[in-house]
C-alpha positions in Angstrom: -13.0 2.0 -14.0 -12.5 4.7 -11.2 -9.8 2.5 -9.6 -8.0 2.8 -13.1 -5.3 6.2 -14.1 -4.9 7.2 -17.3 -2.3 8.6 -18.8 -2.0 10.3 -22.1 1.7 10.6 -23.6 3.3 12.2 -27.0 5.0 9.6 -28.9 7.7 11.3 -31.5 7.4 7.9 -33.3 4.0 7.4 -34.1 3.2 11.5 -34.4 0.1 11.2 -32.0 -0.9 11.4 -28.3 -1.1 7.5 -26.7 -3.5 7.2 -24.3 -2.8 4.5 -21.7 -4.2 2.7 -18.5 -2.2 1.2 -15.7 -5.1 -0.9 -15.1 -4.9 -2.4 -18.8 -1.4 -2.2 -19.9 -2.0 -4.3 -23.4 -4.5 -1.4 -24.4 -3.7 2.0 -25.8 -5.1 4.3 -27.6 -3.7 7.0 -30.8 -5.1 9.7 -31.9 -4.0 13.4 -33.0 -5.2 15.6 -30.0 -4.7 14.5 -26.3 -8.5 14.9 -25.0 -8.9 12.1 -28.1 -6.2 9.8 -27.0 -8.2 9.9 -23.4 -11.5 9.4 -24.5 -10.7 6.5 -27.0 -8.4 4.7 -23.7 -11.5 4.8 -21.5 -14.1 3.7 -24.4 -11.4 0.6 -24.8 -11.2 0.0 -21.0 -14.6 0.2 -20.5 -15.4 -2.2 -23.6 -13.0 -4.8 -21.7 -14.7 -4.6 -18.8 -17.8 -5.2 -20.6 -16.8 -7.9 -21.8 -15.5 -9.0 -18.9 
């Protein structure tokens, strides 16, 4: 995961903060504050790569 960037964006249409990762373009994350939105990508990244 520390090859990964992560990106946190407003979206207008959904009212929340997306966070994103270039690394895993199919997963994003809402969520109402932006330190959220970061948190929840990397908890999904790193659960992907668990998984492996």
């Amino acid at each position: 995961m520390d090859d990964a960037s992560f990106t946190v964006i407003w979206s207008e249409e959904d009212g929340e903060f997306v966070g994103l990762c270039d690394a895993f373009r199919s997963l994003s994350h809402l969520a109402a504050a932006s330190h959220a939105a970061l948190a929840g990508i990397r908890a999904l990244v790193a659960e992907a790569m668990a998984e492996g």
